[in-house]
PDB file of N, CA, C and O in Angstrom:
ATOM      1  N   UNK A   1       8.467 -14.149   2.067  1.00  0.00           N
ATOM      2  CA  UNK A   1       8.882 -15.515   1.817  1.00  0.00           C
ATOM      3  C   UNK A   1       9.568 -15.690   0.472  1.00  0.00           C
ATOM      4  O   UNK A   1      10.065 -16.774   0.164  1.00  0.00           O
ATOM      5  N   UNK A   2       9.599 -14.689  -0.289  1.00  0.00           N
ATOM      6  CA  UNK A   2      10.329 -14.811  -1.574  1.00  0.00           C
ATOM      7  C   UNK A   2      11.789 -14.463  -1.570  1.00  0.00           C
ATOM      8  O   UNK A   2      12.560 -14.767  -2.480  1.00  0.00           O
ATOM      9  N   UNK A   3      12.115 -13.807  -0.486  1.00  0.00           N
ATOM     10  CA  UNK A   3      13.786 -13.914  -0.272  1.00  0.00           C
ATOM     11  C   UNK A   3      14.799 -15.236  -0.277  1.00  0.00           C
ATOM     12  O   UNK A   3      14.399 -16.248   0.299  1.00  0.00           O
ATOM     13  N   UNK A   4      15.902 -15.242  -0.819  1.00  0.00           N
ATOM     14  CA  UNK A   4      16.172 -16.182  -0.030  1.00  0.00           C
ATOM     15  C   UNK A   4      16.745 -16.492   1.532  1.00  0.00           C
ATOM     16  O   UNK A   4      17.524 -15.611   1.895  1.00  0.00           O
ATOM     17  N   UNK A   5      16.577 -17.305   2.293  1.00  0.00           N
ATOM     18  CA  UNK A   5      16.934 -17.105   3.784  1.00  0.00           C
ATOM     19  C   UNK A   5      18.039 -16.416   4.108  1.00  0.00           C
ATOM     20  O   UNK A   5      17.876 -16.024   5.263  1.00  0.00           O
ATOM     21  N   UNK A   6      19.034 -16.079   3.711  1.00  0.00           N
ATOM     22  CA  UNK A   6      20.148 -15.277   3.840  1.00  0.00           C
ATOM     23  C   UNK A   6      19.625 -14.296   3.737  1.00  0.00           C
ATOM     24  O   UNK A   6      20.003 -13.444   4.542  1.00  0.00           O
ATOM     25  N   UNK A   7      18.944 -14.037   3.126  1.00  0.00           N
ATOM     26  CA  UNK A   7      18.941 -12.311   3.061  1.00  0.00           C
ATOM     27  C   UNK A   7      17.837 -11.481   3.970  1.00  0.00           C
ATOM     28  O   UNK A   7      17.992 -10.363   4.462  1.00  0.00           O
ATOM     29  N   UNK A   8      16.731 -12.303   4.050  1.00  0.00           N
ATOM     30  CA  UNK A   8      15.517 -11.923   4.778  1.00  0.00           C
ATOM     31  C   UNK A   8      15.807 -11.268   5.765  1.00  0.00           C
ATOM     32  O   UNK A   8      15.048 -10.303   5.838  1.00  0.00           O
ATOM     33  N   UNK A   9      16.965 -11.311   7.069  1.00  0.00           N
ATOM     34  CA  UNK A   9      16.846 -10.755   8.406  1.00  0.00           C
ATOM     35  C   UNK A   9      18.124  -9.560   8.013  1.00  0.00           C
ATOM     36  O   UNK A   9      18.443  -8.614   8.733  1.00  0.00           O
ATOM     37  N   UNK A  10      18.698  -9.902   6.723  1.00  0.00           N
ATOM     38  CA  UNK A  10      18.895  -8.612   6.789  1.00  0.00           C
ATOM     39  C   UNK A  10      18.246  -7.229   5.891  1.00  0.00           C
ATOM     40  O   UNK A  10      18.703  -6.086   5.889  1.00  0.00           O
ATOM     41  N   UNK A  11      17.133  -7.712   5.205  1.00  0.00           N
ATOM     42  CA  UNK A  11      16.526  -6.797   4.492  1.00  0.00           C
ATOM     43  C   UNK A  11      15.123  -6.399   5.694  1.00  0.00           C
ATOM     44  O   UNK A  11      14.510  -5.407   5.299  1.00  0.00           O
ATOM     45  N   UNK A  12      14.596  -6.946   6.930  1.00  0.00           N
ATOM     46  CA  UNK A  12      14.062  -6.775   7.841  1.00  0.00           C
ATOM     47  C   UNK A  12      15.003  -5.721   8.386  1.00  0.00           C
ATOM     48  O   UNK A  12      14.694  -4.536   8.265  1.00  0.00           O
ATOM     49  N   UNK A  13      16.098  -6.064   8.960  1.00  0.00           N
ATOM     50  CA  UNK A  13      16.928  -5.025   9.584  1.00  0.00           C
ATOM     51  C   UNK A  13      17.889  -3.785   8.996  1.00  0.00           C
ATOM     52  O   UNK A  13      18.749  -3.116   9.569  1.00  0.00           O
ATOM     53  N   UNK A  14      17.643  -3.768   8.311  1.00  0.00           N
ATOM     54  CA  UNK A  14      19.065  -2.803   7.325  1.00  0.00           C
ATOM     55  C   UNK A  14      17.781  -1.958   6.660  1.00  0.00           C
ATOM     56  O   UNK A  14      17.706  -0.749   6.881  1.00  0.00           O
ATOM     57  N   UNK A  15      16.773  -2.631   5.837  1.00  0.00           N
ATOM     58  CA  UNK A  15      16.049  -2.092   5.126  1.00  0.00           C
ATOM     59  C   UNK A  15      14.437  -1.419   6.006  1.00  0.00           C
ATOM     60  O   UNK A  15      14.168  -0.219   6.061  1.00  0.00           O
ATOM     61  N   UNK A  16      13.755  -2.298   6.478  1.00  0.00           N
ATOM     62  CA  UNK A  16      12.721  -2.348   6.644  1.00  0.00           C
ATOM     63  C   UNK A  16      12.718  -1.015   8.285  1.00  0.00           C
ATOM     64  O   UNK A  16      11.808  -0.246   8.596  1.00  0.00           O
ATOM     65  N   UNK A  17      13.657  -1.154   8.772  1.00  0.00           N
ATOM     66  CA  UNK A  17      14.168  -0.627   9.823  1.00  0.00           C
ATOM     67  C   UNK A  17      14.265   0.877  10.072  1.00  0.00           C
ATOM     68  O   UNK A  17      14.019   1.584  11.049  1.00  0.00           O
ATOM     69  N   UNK A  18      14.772   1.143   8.667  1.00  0.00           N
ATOM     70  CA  UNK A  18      15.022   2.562   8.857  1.00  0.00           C
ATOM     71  C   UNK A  18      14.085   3.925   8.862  1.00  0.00           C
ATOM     72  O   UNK A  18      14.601   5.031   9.022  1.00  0.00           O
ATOM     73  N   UNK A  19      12.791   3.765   8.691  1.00  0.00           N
ATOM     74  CA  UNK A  19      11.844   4.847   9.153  1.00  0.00           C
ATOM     75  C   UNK A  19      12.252   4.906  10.728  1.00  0.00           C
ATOM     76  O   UNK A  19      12.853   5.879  11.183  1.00  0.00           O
ATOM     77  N   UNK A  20      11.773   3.477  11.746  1.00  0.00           N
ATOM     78  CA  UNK A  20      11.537   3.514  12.847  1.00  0.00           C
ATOM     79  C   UNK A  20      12.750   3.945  13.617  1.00  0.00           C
ATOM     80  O   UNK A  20      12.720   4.180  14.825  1.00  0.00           O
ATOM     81  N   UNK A  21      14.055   4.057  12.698  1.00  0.00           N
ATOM     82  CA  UNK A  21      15.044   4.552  13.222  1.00  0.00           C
ATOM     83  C   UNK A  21      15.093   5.950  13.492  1.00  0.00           C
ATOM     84  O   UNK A  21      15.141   6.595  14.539  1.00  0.00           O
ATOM     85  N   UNK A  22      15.061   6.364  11.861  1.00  0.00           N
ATOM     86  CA  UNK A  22      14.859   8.113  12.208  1.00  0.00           C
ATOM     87  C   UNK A  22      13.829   8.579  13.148  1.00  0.00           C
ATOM     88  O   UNK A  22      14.206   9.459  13.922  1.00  0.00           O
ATOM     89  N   UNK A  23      12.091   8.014  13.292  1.00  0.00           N
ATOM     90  CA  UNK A  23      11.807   8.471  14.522  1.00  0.00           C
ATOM     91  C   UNK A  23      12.277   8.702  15.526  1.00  0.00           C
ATOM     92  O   UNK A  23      12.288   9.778  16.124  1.00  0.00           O
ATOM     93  N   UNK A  24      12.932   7.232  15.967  1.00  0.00           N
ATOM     94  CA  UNK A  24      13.904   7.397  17.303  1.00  0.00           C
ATOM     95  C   UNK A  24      14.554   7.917  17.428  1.00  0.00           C
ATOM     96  O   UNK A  24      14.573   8.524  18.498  1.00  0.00           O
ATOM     97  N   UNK A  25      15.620   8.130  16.481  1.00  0.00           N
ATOM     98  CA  UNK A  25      16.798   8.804  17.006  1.00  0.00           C
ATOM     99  C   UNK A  25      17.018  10.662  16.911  1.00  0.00           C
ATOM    100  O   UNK A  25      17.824  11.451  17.405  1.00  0.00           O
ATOM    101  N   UNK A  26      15.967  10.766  16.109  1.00  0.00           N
ATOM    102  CA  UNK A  26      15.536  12.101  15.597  1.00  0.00           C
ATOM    103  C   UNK A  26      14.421  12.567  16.512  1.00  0.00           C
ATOM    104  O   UNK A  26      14.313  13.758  16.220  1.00  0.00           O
ATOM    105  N   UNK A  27      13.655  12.333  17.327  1.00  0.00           N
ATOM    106  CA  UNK A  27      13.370  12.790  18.291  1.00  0.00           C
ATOM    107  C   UNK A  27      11.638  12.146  18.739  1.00  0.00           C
ATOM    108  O   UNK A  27      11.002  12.296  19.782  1.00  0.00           O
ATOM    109  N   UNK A  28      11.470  11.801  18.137  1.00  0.00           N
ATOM    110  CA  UNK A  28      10.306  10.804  18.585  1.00  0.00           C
ATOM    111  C   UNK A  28      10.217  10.427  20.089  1.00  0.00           C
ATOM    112  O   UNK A  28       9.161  10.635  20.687  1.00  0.00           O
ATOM    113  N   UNK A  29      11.185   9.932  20.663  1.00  0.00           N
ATOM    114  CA  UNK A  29      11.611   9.554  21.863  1.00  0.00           C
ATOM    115  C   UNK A  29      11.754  11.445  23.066  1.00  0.00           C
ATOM    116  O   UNK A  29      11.494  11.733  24.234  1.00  0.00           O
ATOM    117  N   UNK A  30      11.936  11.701  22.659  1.00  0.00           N
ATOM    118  CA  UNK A  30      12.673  13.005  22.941  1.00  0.00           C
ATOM    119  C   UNK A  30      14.128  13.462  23.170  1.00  0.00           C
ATOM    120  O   UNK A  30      14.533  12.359  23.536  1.00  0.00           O
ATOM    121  N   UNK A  31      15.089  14.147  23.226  1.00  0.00           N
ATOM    122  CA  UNK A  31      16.489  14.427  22.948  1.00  0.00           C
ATOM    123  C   UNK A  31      17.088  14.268  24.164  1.00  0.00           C
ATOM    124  O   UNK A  31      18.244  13.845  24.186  1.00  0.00           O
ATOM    125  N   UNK A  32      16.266  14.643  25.626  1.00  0.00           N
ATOM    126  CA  UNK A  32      17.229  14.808  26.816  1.00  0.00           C
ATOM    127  C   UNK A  32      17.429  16.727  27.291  1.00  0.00           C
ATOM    128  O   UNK A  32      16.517  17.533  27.106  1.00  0.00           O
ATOM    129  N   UNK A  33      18.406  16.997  27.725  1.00  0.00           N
ATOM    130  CA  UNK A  33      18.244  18.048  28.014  1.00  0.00           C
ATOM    131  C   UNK A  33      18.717  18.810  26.728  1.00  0.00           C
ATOM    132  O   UNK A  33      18.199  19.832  26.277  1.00  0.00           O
ATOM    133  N   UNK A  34      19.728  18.174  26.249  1.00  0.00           N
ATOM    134  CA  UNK A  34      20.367  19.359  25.165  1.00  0.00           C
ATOM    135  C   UNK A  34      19.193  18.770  23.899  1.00  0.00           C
ATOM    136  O   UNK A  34      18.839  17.626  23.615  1.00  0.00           O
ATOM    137  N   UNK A  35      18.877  19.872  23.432  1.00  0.00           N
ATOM    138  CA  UNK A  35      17.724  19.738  22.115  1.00  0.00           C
ATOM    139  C   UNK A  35      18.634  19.831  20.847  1.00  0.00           C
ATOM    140  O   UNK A  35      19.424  20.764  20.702  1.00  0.00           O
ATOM    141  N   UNK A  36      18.532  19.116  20.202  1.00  0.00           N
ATOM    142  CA  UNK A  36      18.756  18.849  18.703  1.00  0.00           C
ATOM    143  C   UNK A  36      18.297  18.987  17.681  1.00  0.00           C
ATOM    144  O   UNK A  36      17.870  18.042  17.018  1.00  0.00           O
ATOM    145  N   UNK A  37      18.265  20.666  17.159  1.00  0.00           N
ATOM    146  CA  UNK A  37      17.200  20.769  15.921  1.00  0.00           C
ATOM    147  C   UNK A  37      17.609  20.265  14.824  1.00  0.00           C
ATOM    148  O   UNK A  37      18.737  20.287  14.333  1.00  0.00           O
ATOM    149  N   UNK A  38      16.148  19.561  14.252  1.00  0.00           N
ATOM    150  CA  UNK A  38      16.996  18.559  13.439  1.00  0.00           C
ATOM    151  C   UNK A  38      16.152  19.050  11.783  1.00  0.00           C
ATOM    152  O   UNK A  38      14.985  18.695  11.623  1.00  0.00           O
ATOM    153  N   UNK A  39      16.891  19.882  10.638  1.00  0.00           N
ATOM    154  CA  UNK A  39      16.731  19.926   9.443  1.00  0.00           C
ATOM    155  C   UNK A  39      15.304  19.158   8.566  1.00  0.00           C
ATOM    156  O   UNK A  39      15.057  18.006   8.208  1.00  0.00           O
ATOM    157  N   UNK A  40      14.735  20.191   8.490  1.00  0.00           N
ATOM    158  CA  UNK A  40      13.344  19.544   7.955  1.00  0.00           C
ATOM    159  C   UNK A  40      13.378  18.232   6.542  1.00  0.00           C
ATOM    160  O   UNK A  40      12.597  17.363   6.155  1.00  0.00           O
ATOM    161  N   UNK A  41      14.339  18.577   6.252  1.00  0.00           N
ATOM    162  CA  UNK A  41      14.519  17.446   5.301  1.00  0.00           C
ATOM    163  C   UNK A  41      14.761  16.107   5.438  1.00  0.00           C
ATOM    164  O   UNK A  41      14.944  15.218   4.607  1.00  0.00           O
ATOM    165  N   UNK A  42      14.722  16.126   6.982  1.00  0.00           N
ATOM    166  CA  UNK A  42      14.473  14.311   7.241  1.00  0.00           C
ATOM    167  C   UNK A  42      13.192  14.649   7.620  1.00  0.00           C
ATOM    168  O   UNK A  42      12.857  13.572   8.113  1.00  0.00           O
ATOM    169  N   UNK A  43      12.493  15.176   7.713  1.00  0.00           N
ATOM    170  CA  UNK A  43      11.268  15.009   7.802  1.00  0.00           C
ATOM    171  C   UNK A  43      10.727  14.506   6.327  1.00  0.00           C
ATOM    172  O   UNK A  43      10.011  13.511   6.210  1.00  0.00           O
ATOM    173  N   UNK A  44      11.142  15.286   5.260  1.00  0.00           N
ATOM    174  CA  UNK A  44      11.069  14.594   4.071  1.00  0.00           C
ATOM    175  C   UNK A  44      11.706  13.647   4.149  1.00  0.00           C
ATOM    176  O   UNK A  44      11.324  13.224   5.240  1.00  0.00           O
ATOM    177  N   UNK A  45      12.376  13.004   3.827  1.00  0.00           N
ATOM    178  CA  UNK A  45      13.013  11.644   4.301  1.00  0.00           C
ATOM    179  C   UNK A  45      12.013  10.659   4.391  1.00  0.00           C
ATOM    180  O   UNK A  45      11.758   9.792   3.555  1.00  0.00           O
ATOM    181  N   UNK A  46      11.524  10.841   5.358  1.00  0.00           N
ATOM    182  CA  UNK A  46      11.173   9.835   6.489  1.00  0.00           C
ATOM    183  C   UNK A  46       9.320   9.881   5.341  1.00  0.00           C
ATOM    184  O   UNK A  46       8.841   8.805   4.983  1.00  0.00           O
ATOM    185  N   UNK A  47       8.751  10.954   5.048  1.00  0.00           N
ATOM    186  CA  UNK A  47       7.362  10.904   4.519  1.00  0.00           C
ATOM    187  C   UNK A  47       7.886   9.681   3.190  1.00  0.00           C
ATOM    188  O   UNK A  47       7.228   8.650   3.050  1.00  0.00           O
ATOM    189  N   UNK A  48       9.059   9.954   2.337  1.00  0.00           N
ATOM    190  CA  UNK A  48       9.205   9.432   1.460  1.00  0.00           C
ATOM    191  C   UNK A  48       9.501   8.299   1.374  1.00  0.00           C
ATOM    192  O   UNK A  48       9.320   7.735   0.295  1.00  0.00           O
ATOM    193  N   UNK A  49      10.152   7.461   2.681  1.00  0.00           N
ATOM    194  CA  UNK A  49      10.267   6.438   3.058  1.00  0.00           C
ATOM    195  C   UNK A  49       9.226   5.562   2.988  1.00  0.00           C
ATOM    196  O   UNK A  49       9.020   4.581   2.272  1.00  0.00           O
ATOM    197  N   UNK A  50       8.509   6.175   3.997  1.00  0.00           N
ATOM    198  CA  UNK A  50       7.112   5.910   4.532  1.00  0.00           C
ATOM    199  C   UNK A  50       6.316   5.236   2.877  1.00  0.00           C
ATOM    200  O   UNK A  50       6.002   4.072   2.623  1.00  0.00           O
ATOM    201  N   UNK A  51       6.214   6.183   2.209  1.00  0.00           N
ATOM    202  CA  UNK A  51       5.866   6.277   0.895  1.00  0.00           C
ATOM    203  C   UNK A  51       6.179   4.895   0.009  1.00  0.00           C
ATOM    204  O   UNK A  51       5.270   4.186  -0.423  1.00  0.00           O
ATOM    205  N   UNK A  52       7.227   4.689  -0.143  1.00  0.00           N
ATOM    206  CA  UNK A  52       7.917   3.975  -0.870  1.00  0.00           C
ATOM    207  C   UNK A  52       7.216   2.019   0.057  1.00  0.00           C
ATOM    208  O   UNK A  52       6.705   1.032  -0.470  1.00  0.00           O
ATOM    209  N   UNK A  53       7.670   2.401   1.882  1.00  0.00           N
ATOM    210  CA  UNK A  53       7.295   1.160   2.128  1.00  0.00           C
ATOM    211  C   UNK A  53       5.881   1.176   1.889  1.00  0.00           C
ATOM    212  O   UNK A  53       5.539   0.067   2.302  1.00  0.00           O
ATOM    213  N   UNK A  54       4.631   1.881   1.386  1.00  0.00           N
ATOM    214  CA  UNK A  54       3.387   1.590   1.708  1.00  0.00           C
ATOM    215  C   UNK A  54       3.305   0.884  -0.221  1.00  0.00           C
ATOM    216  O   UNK A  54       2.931  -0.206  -0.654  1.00  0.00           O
ATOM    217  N   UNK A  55       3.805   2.028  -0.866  1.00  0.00           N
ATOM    218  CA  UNK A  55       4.241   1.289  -2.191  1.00  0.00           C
ATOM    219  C   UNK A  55       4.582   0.084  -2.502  1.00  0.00           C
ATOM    220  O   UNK A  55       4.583  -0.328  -3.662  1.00  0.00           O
ATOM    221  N   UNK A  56       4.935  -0.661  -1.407  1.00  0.00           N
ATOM    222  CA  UNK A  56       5.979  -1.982  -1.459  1.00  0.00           C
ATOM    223  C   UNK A  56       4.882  -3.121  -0.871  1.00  0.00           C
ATOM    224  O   UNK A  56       4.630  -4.240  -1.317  1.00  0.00           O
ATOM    225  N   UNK A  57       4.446  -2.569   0.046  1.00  0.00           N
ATOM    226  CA  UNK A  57       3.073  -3.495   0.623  1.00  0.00           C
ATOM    227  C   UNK A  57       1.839  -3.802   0.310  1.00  0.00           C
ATOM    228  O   UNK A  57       1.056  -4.562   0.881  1.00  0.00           O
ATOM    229  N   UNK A  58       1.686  -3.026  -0.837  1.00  0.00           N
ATOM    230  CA  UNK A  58       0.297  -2.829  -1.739  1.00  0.00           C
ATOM    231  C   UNK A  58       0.945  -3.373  -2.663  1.00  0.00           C
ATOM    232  O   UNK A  58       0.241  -4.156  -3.300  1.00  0.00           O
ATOM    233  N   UNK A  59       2.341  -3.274  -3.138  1.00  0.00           N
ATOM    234  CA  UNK A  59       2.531  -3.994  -4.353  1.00  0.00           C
ATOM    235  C   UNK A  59       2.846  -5.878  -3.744  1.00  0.00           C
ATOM    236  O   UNK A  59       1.999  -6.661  -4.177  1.00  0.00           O
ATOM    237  N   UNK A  60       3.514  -6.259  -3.197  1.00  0.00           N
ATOM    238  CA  UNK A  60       3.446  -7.176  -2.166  1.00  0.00           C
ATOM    239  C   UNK A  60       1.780  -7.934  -2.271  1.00  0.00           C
ATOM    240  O   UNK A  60       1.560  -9.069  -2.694  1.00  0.00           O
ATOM    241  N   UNK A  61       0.749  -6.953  -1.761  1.00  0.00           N
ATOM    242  CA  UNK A  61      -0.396  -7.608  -1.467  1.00  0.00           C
ATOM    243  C   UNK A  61      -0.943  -7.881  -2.658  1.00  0.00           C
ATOM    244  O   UNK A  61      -1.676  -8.871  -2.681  1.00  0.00           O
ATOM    245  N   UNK A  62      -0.799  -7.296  -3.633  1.00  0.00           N
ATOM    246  CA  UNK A  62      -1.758  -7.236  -4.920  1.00  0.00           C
ATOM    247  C   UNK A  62      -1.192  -8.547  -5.807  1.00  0.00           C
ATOM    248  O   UNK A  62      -2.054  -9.017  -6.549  1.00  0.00           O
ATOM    249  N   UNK A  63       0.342  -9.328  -5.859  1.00  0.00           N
ATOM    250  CA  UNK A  63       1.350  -9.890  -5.804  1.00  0.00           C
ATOM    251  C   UNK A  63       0.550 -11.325  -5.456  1.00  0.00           C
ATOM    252  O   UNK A  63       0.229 -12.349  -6.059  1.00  0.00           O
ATOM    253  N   UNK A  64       0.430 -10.780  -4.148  1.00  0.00           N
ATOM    254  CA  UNK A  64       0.034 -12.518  -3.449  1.00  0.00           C
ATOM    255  C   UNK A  64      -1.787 -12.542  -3.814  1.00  0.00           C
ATOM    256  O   UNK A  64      -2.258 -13.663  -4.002  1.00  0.00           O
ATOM    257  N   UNK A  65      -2.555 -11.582  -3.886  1.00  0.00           N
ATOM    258  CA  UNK A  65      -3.768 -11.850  -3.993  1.00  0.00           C
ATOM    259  C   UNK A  65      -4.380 -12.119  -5.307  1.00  0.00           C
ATOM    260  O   UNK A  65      -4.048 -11.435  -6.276  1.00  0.00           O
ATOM    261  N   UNK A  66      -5.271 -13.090  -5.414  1.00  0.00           N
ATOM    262  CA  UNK A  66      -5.718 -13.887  -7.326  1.00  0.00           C
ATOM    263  C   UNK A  66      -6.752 -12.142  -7.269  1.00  0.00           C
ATOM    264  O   UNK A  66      -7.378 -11.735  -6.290  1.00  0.00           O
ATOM    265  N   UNK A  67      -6.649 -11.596  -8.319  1.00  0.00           N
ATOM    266  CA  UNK A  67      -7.659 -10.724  -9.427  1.00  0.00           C
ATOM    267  C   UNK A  67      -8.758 -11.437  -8.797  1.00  0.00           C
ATOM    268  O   UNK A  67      -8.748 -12.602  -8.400  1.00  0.00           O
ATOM    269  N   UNK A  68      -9.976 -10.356  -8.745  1.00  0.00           N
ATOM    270  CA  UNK A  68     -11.177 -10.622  -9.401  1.00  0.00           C
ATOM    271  C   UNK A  68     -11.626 -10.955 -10.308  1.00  0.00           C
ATOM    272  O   UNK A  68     -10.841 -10.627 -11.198  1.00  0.00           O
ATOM    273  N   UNK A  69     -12.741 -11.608 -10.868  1.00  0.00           N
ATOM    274  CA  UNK A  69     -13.366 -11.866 -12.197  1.00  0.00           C
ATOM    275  C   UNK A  69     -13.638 -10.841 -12.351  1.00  0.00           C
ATOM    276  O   UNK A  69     -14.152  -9.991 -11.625  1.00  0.00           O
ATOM    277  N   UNK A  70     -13.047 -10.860 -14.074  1.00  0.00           N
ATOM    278  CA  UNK A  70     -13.939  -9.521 -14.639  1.00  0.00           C
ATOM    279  C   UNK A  70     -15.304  -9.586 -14.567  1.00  0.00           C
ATOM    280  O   UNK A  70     -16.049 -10.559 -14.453  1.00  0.00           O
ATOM    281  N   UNK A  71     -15.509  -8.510 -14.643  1.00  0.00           N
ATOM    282  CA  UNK A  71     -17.353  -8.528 -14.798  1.00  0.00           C
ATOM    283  C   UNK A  71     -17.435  -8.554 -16.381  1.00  0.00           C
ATOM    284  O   UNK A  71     -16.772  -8.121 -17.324  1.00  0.00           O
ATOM    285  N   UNK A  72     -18.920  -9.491 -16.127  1.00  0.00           N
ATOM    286  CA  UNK A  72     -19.037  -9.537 -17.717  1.00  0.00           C
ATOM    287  C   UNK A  72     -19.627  -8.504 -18.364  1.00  0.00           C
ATOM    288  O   UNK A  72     -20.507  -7.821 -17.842  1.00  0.00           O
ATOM    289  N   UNK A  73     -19.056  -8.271 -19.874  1.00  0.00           N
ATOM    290  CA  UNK A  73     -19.985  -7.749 -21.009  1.00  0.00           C
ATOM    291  C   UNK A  73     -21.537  -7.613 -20.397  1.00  0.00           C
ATOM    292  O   UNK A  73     -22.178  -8.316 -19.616  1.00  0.00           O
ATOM    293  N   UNK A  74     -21.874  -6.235 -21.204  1.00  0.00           N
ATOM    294  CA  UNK A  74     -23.567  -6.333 -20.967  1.00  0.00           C
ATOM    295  C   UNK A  74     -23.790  -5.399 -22.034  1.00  0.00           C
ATOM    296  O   UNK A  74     -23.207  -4.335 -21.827  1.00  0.00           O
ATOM    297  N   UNK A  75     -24.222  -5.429 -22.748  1.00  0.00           N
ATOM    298  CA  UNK A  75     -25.264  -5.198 -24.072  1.00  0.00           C
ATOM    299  C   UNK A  75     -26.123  -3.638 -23.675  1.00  0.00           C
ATOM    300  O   UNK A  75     -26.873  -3.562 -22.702  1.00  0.00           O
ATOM    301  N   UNK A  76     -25.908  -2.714 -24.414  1.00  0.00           N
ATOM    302  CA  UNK A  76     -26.029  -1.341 -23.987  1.00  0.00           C
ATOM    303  C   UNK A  76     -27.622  -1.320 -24.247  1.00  0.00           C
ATOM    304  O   UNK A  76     -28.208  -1.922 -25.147  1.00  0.00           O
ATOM    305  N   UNK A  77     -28.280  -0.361 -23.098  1.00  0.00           N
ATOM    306  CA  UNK A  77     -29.757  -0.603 -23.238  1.00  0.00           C
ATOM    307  C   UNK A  77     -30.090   0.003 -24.293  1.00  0.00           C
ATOM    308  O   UNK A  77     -29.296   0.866 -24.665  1.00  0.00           O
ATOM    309  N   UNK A  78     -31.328  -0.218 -25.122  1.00  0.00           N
ATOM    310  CA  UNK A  78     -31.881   0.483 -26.291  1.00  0.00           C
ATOM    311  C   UNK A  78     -32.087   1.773 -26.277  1.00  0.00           C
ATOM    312  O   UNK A  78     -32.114   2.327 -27.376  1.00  0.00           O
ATOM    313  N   UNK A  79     -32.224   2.338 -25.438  1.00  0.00           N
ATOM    314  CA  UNK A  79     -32.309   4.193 -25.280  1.00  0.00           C
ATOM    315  C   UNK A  79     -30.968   4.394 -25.039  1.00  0.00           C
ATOM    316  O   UNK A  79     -30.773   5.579 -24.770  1.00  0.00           O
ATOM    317  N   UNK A  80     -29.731   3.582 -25.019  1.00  0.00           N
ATOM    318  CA  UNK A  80     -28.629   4.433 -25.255  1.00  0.00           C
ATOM    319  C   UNK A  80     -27.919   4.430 -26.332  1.00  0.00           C
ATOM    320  O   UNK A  80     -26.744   4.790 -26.398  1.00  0.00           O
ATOM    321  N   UNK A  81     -28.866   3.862 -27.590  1.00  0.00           N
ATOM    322  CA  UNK A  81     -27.999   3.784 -28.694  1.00  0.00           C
ATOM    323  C   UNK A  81     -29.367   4.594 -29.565  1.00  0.00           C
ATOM    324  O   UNK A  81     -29.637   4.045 -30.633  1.00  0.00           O
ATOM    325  N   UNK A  82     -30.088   5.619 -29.265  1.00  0.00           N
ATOM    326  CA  UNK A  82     -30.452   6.510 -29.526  1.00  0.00           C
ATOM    327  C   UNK A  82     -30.066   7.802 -29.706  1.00  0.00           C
ATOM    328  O   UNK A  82     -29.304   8.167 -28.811  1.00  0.00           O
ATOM    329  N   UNK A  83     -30.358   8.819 -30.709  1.00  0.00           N
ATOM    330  CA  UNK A  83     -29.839  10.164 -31.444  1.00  0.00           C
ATOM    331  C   UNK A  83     -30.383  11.178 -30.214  1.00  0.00           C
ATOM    332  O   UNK A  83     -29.874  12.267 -29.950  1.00  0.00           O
ATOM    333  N   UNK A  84     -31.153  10.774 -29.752  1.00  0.00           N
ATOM    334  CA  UNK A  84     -31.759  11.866 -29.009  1.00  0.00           C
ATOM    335  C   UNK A  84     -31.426  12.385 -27.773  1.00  0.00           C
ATOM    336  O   UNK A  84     -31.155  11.558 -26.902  1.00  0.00           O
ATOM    337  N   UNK A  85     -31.374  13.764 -27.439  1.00  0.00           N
ATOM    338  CA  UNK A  85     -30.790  14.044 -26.081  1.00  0.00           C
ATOM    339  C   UNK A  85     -31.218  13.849 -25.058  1.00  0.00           C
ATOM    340  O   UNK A  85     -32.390  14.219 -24.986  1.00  0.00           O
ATOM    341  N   UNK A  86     -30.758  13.344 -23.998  1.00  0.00           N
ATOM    342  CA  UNK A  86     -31.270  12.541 -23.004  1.00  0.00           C
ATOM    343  C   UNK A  86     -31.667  13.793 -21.689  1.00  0.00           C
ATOM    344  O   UNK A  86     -31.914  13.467 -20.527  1.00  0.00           O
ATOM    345  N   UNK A  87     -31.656  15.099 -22.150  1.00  0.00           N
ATOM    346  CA  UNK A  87     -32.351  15.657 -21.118  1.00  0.00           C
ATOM    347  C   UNK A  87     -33.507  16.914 -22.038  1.00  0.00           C
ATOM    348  O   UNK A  87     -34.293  17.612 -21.397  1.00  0.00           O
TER     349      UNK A  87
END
């Protein structure tokens, strides 16, 4: 919702789009009769993609969601501000 309306259906489609593309068209679906070996480096591609959108949705969520309260201060117990070794 922070886009402005112009741009939203095309950052859905142009952007958001393109993992589910390379599945498809790269063989997810399967090729047909003639097989298409396809260069492991869209396989990288596609992990790094992947990557980047999960990056984007955690940053997104963390974005829209209020922090927790910190937890408060607490005053260190008296045997831990002791010289002595604790085993």
């Amino acid at each position: 919702d922070d886009l402005p309306e112009a741009v939203r259906n095309g950052f859905t489609d142009q952007v958001l789009k393109a993992l589910p593309f390379l599945r498809n068209k790269l063989g997810g679906h399967g090729q047909g009769a003639a097989v298409v070996n396809i260069p492991p480096v869209y396989g990288d591609l596609a992990i790094q993609i992947a990557a980047a959108f999960h990056n984007f949705l955690i940053s997104k969520h963390l974005e829209r969601s209020t922090p927790p309260p910190p937890e408060p201060l607490r005053e260190p117990a008296a045997r831990e501000l002791t010289d002595e070794i604790p085993f």
